[in-house]
C-alpha positions in Angstrom: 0.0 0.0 0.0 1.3 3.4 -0.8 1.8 5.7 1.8 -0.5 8.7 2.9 0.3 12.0 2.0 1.1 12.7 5.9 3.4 9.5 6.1 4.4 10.9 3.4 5.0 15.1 5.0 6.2 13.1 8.0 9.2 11.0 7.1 11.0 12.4 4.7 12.8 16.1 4.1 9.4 16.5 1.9 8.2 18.3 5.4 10.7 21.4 4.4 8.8 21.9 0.9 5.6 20.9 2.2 5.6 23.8 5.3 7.8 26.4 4.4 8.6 26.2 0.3 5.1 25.4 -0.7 3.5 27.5 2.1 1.7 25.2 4.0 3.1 25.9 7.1 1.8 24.0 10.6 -2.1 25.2 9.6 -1.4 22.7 6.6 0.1 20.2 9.2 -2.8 20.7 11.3 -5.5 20.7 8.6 -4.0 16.7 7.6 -5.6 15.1 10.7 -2.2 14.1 11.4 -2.0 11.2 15.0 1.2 11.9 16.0 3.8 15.2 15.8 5.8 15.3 13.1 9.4 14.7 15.2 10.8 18.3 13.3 8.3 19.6 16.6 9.4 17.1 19.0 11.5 20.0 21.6 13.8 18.6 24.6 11.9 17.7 27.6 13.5 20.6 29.4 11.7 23.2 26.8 8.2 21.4 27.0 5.2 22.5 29.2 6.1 19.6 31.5 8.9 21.0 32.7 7.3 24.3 33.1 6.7 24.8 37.0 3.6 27.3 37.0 2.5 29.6 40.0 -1.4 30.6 40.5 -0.8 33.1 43.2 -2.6 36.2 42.9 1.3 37.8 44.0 2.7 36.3 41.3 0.4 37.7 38.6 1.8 40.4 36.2 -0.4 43.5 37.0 -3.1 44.4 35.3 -3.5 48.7 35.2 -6.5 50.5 34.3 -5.5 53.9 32.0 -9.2 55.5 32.4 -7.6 58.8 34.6 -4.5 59.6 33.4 -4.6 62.7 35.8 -3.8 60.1 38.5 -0.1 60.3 39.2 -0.6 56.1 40.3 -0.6 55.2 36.8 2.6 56.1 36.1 3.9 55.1 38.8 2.0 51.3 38.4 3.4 50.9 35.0 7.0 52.3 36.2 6.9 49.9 39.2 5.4 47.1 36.7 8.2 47.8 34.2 10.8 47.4 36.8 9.4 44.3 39.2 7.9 42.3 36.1 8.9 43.6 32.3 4.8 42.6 31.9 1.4 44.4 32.8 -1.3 44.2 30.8 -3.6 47.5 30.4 -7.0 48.6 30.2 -9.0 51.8 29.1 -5.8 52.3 27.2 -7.6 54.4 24.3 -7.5 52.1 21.7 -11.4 50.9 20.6 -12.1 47.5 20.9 -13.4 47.8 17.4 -9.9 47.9 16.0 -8.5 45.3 18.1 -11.2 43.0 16.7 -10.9 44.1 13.0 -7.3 43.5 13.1 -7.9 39.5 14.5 -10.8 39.0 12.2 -8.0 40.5 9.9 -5.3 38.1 10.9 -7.7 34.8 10.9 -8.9 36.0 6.7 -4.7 36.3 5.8 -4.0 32.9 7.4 -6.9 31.1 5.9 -6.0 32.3 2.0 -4.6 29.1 -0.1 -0.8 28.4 0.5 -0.1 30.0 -3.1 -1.4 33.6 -2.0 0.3 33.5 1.5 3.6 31.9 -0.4 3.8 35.4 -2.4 4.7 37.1 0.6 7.9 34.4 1.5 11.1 35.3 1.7 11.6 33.8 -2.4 8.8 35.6 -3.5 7.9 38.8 -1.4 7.8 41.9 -3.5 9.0 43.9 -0.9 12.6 42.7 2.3 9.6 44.4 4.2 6.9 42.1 4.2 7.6 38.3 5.0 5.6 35.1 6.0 7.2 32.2 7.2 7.0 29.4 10.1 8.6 28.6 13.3 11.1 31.3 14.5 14.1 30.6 12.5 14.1 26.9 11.3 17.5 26.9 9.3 19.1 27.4 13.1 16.9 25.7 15.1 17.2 21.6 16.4 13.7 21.4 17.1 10.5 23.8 15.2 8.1 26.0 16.8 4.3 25.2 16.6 3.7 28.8 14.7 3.2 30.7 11.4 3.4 34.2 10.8 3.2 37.1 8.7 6.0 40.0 9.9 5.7 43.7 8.3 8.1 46.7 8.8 6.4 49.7 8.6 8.0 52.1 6.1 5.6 54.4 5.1 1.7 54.2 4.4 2.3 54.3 0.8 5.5 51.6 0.7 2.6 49.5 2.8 -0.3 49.9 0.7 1.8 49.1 -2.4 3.1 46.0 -0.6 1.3 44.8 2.5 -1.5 41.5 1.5 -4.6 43.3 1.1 -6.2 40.2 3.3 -5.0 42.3 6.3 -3.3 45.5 5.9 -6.0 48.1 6.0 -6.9 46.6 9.8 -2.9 46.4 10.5 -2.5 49.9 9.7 -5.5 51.5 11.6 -4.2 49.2 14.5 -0.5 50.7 14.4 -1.9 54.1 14.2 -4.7 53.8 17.1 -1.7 52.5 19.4 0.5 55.2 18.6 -0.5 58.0 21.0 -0.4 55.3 24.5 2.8 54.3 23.2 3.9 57.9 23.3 2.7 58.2 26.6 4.2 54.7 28.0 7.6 55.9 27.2 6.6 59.5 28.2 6.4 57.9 31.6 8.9 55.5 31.8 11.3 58.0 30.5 10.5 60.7 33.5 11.4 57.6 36.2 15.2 58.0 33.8 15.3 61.1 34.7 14.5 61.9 30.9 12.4 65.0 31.1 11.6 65.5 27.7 11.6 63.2 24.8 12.8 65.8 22.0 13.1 64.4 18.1 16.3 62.5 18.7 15.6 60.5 21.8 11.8 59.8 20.0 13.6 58.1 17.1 16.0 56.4 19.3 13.0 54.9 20.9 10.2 54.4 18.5 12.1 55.0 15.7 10.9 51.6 13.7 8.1 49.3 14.1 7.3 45.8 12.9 4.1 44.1 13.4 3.6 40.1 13.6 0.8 38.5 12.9 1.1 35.1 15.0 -0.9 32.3 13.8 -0.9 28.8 16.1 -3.1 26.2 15.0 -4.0 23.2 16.8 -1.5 20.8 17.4 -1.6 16.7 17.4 0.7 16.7 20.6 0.6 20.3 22.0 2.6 18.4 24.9 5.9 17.3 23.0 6.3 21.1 21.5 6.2 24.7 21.6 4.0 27.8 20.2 6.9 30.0 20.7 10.8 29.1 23.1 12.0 31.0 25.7 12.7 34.5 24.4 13.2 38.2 25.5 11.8 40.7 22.8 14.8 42.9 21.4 12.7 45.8 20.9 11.6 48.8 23.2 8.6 47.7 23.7 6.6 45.2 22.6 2.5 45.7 22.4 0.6 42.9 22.6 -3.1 42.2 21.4 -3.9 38.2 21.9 -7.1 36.7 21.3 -9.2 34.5 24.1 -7.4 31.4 23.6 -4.7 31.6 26.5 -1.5 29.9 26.4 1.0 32.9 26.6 3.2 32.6 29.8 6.3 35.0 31.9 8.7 33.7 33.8 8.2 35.1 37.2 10.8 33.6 39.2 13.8 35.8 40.8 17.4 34.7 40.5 17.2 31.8 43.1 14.3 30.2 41.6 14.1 30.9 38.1 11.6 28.0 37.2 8.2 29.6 37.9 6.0 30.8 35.0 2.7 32.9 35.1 0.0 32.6 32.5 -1.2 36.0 30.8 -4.6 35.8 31.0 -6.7 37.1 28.4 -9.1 40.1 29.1 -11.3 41.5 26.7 -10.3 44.6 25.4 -6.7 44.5 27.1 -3.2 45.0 25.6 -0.6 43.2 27.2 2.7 45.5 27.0 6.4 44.4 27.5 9.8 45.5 27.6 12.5 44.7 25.4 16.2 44.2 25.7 16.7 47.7 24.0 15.0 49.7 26.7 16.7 47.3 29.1 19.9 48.4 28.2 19.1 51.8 27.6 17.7 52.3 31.4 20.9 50.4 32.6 19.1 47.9 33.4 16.5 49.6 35.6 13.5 48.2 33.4 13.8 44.5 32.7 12.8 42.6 29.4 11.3 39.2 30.7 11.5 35.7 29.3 8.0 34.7 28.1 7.0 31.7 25.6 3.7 30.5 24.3 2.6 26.8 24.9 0.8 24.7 22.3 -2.7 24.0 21.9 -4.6 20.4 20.8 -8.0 21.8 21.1 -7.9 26.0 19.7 -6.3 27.8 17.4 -4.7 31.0 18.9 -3.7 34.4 17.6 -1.6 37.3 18.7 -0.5 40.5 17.1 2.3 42.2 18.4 3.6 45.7 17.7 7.2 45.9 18.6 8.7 49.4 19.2 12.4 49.4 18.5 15.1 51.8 17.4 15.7 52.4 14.3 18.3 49.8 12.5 21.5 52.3 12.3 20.8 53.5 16.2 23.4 52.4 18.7 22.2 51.7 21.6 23.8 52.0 25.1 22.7 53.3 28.8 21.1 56.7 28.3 23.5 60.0 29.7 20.4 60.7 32.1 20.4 57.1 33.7 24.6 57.6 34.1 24.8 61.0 35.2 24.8 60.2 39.0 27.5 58.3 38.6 26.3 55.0 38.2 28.3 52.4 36.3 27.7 51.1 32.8 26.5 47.6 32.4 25.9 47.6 28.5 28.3 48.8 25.9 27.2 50.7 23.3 26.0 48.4 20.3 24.5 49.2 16.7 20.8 48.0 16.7 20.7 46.1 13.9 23.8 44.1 14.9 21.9 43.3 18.1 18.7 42.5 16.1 21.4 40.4 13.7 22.4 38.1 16.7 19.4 37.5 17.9 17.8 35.6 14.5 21.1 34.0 14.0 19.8 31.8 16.4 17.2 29.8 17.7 14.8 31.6 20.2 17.3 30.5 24.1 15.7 32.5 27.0 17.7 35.9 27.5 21.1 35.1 26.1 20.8 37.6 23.6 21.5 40.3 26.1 24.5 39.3 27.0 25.9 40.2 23.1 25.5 43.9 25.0 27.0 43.5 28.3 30.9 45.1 29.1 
């Protein structure tokens, strides 16, 4: 008897054309009725949920921070105490309508469910544009063992560079998304940067900060054996900050432990209408290490598909980056050098996705 066409995907190198080549990706996997995980997925038992020792104490939840009076001096200082303690918080009231947060996952759920040829125009072979870029896992020519995830990853250029080349499943929502969130991240790092001692954000220290964005849209369909792999490893974000919309699925969690137990892991829950904002290594350097970017991974799911669209806020590619004057000019000592962004950014999809290491490319 011949083989099946998921013996076939299965056991043989076929799996590489079949997911990423042919654009497929893990939906197709998933859409196959496969039994078993294909053993591409299969992760060390250390990186699986297994291993994962999880903590549901209200303590040990990142904090959640209403936005509705901004007069309140306690917000600040919640989401300046939350970016130091935690890296996470999720927020609510932020200003952005729930209406565009749902457009832009309707939005993400039409792009992933076009036919393999349309979403194979935007790969890295055939994308009209180094700008615009669908692909699976995290960075499978590196990795031992693939994520359970596809996704669709634009830089935003300009309105017109997007419109010419974003998929027109999706970029209309993606746009009016980035713009909506664009005034609260102003005022996140408007806050942030006064605990620095930054008093004003003039031009230059803006584009240091928010200089470039990227958007992901994060697609994780059900998996045969969600226990045997991942959604998304360990990781830090490199950015500035990273703003997070996730659907009602579940599944994304933060390490929470301090440096003598560094095993325990929170789940984000989802609330409706909430953006779940963290920091990245970039502002962690740049504060010296005052605000921390946080490990966080997604686990997989045998029963719902899950989205996420993330907006990360970085510097701009030809930035260097090192502790700010302000955060120095008491005398403290430098613990980062000063880097080029995009070498940083380089370094850190050289590799497959291992916790926080990445930082350490910046220490002295």
């Amino acid at each position: 008897m011949a083989p099946s066409i998921s013996q076939t995907i299965t056991d043989s190198s076929d799996l590489t054309e079949f997911v990423i080549s042919k654009g497929n990706g893990v939906k197709g996997l998933s859409q196959m009725g496969l039994k078993s995980l294909p053993k591409q997925y299969i992760q060390p038992v250390t990186e699986r949920k297994v291993s994962m020792k999880i903590t549901n104490l209200p303590e040990e939840s990142i904090p959640i921070i209403d936005m509705s009076n901004l007069e309140d001096p306690k917000v600040a200082e919640s989401i300046c105490n939350a970016a130091e303690k935690w890296g996470f918080f999720q927020l609510l009231n932020h200003g952005v309508p729930i209406e565009v947060l749902e457009h832009v996952k309707q939005a993400t759920h039409r792009f992933f469910e076009l036919p393999a040829e349309e979403k194979s125009k935007f790969s890295k072979e055939n994308s009209s544009s180094t700008n615009v870029r669908f692909g699976t896992s995290f960075s499978p020519e590196a990795e031992k063992a693939l994520e359970w995830k596809d996704w669709l990853s634009v830089f935003y250029i300009s309105e017109d560079e997007a419109s010419a080349h974003w998929p027109a499943a999706c970029k209309d929502e993606v746009l009016e998304y980035m713009k909506r969130t664009d005034i609260l991240i102003k005022r996140l790092l408007g806050m942030l940067m006064k605990r620095l001692n930054v008093t004003e954000i003039d031009k230059t220290k803006e584009a240091l900060l928010m200089g470039s964005k990227r958007i992901n849209l994060n697609y994780y369909p059900v998996c045969p054996d969600p226990e045997l792999t991942v959604g998304i490893g360990r990781h830090s974000d490199v950015s500035t900050l990273t703003i997070l919309l996730q659907d009602y699925t579940g599944g994304l969690y933060v390490r929470a432990g301090t440096a003598s137990d560094e095993d325990r892991w929170v789940h984000v829950p989802p609330l409706e209408g909430s953006l779940v904002i963290n920091i990245g290594d970039a502002l962690q350097i740049m504060s010296n290490g005052k605000y921390k970017s946080v490990e966080h991974r997604v686990v997989a799911n045998g029963n719902q598909t899950r989205i996420s669209v993330p907006i990360f806020v970085n510097p701009r590619p030809s930035d260097v980056i090192g502790p700010l004057p302000e955060v120095l000019a008491s005398g403290e000592k430098a613990l980062y050098k000063q880097v080029v962004y995009s070498d940083y950014v380089r370094h850190f999809f050289r590799k497959a996705h291992d916790g926080k290491d990445t930082v350490d490319f910046a220490k002295i």
